[in-house]
C-alpha positions, -999 to 999 in steps of 0.1 A, spaced: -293 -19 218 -282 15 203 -251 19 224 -242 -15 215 -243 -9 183 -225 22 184 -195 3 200 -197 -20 171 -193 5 146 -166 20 164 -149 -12 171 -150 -19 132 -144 17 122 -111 11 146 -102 -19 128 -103 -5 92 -81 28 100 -57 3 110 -60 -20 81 -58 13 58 -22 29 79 -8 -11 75 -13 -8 37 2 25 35 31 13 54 37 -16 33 29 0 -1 59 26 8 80 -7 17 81 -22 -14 82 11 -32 116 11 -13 125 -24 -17 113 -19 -54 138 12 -58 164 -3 -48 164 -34 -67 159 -11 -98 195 2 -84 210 -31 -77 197 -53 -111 189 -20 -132 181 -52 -160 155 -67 -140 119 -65 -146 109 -69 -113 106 -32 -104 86 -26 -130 62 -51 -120 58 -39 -81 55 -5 -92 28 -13 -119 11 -37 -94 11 -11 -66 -4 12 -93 -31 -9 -108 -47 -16 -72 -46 20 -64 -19 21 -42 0 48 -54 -2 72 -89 9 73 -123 37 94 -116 56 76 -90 58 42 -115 77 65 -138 102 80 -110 
């Protein structure tokens, strides 16, 4: 029925605002883990790759790979 699947949709609609807030919340996680191991091992490239990861998917912009 209808009202069925209007429950559905907001069920699933539910589902993915969460799934979107979880992946802001862990994208600004390892931008702060990433941070600060570019403080603790300023030599190692693993920053670099987070942020450039983080970057390529979409997950944050240009500018805050080159902070």
């Amino acid at each position: 029925s209808a009202l069925t699947q209007r429950d559905d949709m907001r069920q699933v609609r539910e589902q993915l605002e969460e799934a979107e807030k979880q992946v802001e919340e862990l994208t600004m996680w390892i931008k702060r883990l990433a941070h600060s191991l570019r403080n603790a091992r300023p030599n190692s490239k693993l920053h670099g790759a987070a942020m450039n990861y983080l970057s390529r998917k979409g997950l944050i912009s240009v500018e805050d790979v080159l902070r």
